[in-house]
C-alpha positions in Angstrom: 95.5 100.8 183.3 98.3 103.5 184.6 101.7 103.2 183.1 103.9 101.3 186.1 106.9 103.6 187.0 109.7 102.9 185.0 112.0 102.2 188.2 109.6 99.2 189.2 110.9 96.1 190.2 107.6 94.2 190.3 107.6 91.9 187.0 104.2 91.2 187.8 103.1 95.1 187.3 104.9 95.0 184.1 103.5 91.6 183.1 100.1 93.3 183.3 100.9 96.1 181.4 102.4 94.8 178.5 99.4 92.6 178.4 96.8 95.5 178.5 98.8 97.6 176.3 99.4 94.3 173.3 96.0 93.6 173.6 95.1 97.3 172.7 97.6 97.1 169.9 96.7 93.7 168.5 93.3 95.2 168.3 94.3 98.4 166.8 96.2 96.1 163.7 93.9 93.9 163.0 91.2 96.8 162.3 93.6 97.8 160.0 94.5 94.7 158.3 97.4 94.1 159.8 96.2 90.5 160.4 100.2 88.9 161.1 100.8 92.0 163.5 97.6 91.8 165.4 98.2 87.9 165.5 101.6 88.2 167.0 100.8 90.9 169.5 98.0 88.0 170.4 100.7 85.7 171.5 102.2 88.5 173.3 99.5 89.4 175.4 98.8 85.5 176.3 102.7 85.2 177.3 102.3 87.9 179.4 99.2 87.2 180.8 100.5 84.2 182.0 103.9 85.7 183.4 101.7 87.4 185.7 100.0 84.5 186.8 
């Protein structure tokens, strides 16, 4: 998913992205180990899936 442009107004855009991007990251930590990280960066992408709802 592209980047949305840092001038964007549309929480919804953003909502989407932070929830793609945390998902990637909470992925990326709990391969590692990182099993508290990758759990909070869980609960991140659900809040923001749901902002975008």
């Amino acid at each position: 998913m592209p980047e949305p442009k840092r001038d964007t107004g549309d929480p919804i855009a953003v909502a989407v992205y932070v929830a793609t991007l945390s998902a990637d990251l909470a992925m990326m930590a709990r391969s590692t180990g990182l099993e508290t990280l990758g759990f909070l960066l869980e609960m991140v992408r659900l809040e923001a899936e749901s902002s975008a709802r």
